[in-house]
VEXTI-572157 format. One line per 5 residues: number of its first residue (from 1); their letters; for each residue z, x, y of N, C-alpha, C, O. Coordinates in nm, 4 decimals, always signed. Last residue first. Example, Ala and Ser with C-alpha at 12.3 -4.5 7.8 and 13.67 -1.06 7.14 Angstrom:
BEGIN
2	sa	+0.7080 +1.2850 -0.2250 +0.7140 +1.3670 -0.1060 +0.7870 +1.2900 +0.0030 +0.8039 +1.3409 +0.1138 | +0.7800 +1.3190 -0.5690 +0.7800 +1.2300 -0.4500 +0.7800 +1.3200 -0.3300 +0.8465 +1.4236 -0.3319
This chain:
BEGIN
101	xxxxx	+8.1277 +14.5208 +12.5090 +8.2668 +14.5023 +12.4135 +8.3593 +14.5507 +12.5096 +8.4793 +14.5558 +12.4826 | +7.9356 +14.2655 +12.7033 +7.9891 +14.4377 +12.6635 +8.1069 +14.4047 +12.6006 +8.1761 +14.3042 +12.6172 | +7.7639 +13.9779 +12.5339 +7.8296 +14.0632 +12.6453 +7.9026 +14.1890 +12.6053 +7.9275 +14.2142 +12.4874 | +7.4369 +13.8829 +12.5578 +7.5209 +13.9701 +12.5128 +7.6125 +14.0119 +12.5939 +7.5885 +14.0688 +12.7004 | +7.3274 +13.5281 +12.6277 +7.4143 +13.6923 +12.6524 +7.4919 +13.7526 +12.5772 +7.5958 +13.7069 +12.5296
96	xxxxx	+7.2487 +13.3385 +12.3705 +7.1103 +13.4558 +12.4782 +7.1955 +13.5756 +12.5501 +7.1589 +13.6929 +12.5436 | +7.2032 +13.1596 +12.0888 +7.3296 +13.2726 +12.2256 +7.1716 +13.3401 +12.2751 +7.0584 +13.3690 +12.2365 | +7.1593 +12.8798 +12.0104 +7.0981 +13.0131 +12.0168 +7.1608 +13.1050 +12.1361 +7.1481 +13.0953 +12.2582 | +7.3789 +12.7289 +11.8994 +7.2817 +12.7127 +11.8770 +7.1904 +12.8632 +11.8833 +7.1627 +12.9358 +11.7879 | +7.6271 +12.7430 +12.0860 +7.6238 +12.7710 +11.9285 +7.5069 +12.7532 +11.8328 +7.5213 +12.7591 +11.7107
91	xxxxx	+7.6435 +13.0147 +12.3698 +7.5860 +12.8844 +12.2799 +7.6203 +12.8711 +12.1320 +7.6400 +12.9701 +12.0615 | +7.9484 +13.0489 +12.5066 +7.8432 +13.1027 +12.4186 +7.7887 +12.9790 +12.3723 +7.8466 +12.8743 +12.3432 | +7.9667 +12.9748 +12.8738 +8.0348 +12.9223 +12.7754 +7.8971 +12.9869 +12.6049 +7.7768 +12.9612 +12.6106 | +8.1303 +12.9684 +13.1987 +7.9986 +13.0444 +13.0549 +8.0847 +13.0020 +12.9528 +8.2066 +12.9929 +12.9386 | +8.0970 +12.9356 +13.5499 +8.1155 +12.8906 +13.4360 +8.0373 +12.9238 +13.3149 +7.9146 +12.9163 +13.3093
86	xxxxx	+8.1764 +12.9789 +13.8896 +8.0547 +13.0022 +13.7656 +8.1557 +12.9804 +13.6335 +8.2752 +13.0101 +13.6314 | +8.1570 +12.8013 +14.1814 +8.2187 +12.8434 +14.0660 +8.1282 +12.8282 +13.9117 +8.0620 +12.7425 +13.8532 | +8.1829 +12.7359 +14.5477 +8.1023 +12.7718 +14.4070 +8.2238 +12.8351 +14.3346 +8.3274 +12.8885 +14.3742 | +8.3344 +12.7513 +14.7818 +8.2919 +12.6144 +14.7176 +8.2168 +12.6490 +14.6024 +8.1793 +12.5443 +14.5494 | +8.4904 +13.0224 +14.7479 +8.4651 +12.9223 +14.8191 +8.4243 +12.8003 +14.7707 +8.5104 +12.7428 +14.7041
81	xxxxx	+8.4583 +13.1093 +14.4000 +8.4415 +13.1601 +14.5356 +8.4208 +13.0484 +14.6805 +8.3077 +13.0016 +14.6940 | +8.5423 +13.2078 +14.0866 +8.5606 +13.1239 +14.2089 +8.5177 +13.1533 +14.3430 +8.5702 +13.2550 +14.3884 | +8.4271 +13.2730 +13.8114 +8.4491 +13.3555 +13.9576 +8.4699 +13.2265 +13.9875 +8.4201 +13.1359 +13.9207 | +8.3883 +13.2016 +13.5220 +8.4161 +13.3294 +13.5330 +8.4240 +13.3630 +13.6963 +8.4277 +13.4835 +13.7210 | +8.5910 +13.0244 +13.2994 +8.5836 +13.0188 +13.4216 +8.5645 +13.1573 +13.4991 +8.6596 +13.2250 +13.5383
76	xxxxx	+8.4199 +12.8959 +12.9873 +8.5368 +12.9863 +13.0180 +8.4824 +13.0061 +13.2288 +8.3672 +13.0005 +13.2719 | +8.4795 +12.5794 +12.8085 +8.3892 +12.6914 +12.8810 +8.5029 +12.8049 +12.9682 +8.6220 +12.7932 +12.9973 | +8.5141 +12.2827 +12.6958 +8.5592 +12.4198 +12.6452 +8.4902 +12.5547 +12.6612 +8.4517 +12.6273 +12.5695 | +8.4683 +12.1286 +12.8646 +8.3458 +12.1370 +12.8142 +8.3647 +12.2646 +12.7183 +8.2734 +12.3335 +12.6726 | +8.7351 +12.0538 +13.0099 +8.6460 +11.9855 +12.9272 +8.5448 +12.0389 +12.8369 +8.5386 +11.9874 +12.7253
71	xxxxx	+8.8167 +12.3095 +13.0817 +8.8784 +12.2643 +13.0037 +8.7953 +12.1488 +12.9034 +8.7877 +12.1456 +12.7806 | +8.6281 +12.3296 +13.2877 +8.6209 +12.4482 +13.1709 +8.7070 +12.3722 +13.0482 +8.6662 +12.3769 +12.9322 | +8.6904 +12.1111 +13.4580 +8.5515 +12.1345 +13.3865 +8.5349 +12.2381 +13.2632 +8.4544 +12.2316 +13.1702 | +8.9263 +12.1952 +13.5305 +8.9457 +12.0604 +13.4768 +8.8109 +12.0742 +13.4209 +8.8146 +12.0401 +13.3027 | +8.8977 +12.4628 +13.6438 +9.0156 +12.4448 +13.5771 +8.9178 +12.3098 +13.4881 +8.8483 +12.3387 +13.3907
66	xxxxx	+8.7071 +12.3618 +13.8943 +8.6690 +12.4439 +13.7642 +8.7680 +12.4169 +13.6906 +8.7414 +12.3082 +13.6394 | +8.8784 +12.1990 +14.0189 +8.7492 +12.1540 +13.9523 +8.7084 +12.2389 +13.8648 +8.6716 +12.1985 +13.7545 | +9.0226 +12.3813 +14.1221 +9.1126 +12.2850 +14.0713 +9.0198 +12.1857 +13.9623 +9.0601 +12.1218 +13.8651 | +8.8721 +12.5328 +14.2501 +8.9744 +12.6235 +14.1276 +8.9972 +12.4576 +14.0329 +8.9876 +12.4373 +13.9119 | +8.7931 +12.3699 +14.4755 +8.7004 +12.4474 +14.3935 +8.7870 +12.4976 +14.2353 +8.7349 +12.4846 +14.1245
61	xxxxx	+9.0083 +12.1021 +14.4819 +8.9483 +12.2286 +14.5299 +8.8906 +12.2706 +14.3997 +8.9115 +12.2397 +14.2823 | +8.9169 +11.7586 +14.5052 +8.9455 +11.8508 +14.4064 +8.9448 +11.9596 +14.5169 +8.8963 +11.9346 +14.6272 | +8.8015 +11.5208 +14.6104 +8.9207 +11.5651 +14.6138 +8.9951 +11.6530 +14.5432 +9.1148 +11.6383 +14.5183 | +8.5011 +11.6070 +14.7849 +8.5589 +11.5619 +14.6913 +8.7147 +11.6076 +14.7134 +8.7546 +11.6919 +14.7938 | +8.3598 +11.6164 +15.0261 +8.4204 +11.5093 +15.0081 +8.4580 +11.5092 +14.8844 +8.4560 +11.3940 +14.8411
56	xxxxx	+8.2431 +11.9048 +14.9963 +8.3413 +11.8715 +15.0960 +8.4315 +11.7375 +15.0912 +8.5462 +11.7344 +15.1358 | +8.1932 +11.9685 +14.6860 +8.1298 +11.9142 +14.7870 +8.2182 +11.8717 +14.9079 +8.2714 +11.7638 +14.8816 | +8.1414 +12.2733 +14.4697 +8.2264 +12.1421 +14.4942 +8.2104 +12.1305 +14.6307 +8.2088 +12.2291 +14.7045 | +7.9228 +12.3762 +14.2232 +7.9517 +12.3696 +14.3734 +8.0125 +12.2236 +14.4275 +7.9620 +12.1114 +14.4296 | +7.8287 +12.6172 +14.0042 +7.8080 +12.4857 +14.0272 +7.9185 +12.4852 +14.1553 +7.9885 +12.5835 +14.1797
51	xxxxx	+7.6281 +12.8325 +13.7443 +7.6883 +12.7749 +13.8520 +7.7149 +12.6626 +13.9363 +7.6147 +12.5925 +13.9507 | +7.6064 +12.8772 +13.3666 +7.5736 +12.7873 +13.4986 +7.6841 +12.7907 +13.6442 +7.8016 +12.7543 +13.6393 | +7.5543 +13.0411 +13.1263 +7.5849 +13.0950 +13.2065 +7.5660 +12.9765 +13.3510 +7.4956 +13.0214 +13.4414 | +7.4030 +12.8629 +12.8935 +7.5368 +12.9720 +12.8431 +7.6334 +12.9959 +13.0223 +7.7534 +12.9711 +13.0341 | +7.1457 +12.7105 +12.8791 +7.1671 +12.8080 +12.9797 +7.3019 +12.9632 +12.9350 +7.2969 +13.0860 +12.9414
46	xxxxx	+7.2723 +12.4952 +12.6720 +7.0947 +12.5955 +12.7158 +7.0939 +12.6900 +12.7728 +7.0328 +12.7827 +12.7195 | +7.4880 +12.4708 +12.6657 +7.4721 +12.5103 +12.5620 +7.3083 +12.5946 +12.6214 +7.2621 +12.7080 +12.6096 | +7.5313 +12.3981 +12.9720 +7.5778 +12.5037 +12.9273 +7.5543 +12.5451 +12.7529 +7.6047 +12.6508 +12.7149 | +7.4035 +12.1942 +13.0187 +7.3923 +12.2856 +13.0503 +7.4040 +12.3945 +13.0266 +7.3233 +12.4856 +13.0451 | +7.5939 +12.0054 +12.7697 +7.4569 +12.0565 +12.7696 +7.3860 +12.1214 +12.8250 +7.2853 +12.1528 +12.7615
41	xxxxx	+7.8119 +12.0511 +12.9864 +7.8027 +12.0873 +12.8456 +7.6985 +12.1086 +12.7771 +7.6871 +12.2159 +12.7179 | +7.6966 +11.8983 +13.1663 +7.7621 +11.9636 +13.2088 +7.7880 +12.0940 +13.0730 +7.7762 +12.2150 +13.0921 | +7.7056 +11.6340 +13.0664 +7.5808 +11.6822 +13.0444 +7.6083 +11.8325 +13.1525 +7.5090 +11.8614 +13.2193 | +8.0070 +11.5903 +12.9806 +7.8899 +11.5986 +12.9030 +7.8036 +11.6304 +12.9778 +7.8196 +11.7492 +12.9498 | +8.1212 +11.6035 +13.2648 +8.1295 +11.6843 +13.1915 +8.0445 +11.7011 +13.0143 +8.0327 +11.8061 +12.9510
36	xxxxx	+7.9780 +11.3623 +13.3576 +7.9141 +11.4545 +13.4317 +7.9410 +11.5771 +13.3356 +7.8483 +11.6531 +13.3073 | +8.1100 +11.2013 +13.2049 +7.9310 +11.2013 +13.1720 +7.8997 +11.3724 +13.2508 +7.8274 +11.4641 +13.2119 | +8.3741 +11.2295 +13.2627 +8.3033 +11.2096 +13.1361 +8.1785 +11.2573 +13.1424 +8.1461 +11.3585 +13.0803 | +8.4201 +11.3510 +13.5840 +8.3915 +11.2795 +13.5161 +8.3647 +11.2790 +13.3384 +8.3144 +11.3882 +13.3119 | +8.5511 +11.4608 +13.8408 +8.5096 +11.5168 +13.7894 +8.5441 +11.3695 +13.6510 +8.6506 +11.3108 +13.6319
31	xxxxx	+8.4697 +11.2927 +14.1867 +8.5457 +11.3460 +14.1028 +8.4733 +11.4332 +13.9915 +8.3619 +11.4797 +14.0156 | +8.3052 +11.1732 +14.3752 +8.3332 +11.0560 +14.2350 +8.4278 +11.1689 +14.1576 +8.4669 +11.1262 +14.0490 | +8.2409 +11.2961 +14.5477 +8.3574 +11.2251 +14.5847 +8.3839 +11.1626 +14.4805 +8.4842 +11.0913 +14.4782 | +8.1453 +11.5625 +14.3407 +8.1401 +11.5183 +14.4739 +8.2594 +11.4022 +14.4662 +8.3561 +11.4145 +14.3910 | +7.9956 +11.8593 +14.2424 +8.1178 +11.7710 +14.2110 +8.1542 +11.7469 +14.3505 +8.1814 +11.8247 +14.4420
26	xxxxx	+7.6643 +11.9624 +14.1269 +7.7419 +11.9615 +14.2127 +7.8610 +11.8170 +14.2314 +7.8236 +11.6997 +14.2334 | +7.4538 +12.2411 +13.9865 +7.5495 +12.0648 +13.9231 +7.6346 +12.1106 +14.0631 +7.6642 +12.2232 +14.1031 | +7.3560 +12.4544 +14.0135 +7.2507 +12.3279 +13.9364 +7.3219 +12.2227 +13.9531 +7.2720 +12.1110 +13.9392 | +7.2638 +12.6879 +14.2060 +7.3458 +12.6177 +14.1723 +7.3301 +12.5005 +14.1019 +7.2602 +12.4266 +14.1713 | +7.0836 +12.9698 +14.1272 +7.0902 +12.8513 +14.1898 +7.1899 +12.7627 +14.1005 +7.2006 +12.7592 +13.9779
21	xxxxx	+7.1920 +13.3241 +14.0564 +7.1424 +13.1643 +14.0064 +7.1596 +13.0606 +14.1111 +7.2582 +13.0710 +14.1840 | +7.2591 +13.6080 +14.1262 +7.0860 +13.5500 +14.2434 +7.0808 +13.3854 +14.1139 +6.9689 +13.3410 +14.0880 | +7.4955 +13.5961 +14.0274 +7.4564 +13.6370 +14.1559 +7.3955 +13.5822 +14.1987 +7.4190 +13.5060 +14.2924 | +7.5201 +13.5954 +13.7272 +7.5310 +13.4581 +13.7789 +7.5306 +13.4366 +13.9494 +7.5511 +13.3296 +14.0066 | +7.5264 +13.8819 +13.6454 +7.4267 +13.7698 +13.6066 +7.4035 +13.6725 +13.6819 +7.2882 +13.6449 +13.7147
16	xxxxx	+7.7796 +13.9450 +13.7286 +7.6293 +13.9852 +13.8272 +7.5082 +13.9622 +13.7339 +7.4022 +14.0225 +13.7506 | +7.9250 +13.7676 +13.6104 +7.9662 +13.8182 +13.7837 +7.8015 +13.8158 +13.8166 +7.7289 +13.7418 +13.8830 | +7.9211 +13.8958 +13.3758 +7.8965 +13.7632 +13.4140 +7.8867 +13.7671 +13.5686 +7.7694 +13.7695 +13.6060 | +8.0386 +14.2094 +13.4402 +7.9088 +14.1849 +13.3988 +7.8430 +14.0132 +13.3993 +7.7225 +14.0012 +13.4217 | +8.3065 +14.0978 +13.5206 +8.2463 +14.2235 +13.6085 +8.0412 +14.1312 +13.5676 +7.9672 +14.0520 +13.6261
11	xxxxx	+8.3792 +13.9969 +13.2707 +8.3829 +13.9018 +13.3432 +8.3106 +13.9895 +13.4782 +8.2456 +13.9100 +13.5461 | +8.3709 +14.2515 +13.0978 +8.3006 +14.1095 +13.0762 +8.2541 +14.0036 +13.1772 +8.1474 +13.9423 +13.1814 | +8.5679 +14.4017 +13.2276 +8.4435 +14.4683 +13.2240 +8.3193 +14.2997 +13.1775 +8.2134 +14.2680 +13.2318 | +8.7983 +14.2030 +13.1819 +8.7381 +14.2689 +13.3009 +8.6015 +14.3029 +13.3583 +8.5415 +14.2698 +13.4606 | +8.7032 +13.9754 +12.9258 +8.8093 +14.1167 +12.9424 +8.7441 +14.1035 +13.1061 +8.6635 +14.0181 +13.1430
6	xxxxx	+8.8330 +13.6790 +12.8335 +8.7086 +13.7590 +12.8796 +8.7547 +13.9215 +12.9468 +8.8546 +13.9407 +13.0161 | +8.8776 +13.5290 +12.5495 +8.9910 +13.5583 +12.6244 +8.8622 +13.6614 +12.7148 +8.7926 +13.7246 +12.6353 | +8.7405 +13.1819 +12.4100 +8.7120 +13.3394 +12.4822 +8.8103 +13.4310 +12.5790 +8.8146 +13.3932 +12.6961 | +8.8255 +12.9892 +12.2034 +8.8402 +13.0031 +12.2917 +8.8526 +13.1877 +12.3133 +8.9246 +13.2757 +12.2660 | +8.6310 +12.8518 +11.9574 +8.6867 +12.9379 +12.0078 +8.7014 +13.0046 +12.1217 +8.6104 +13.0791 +12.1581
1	x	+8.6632 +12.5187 +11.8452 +8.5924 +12.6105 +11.9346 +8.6851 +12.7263 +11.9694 +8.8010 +12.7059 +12.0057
């Protein structure tokens, strides 16, 4: 898999895709997992672009959960913000964002 180096202007434009998304997956006291990062992965082949939200009782911080989820699901980490964090990864099936060169 090829790993996405995301320029500025890229990561600007993911930014304000992933604004008005509801959060779909949320990392709680069980950590960050196998299964969860498989179907976490399958999110992300359908979607490309998912947000997701670490839960007061887990023992991760937000960075520290993305880090360990991007790594798994070989996805790239595009904002952190308090307890949310967006995540993109290109489909290899059917890509849907174009992103700016």
């Amino acid at each position: 898999m090829v790993k996405y180096m995301l320029t500025s202007k890229q990561r600007a434009y993911l930014r304000s895709l992933a604004a008005p998304m509801d959060t779909i997956y949320q990392v709680g006291k069980g950590g960050v997992t196998d299964v969860m990062c498989e179907q976490i992965g399958a999110a992300l082949e359908a979607r490309e672009l998912i947000k997701l939200r670490v839960l007061d009782n887990c023992d991760y911080s937000s960075r520290e959960a993305a880090e360990m989820i991007a790594e798994a699901t070989e996805s790239e980490v595009v904002q952190v913000i308090g307890t949310r964090f967006v995540l993109w990864r290109k489909s290899k099936k059917k890509p849907k964002i174009e992103l700016p060169k």
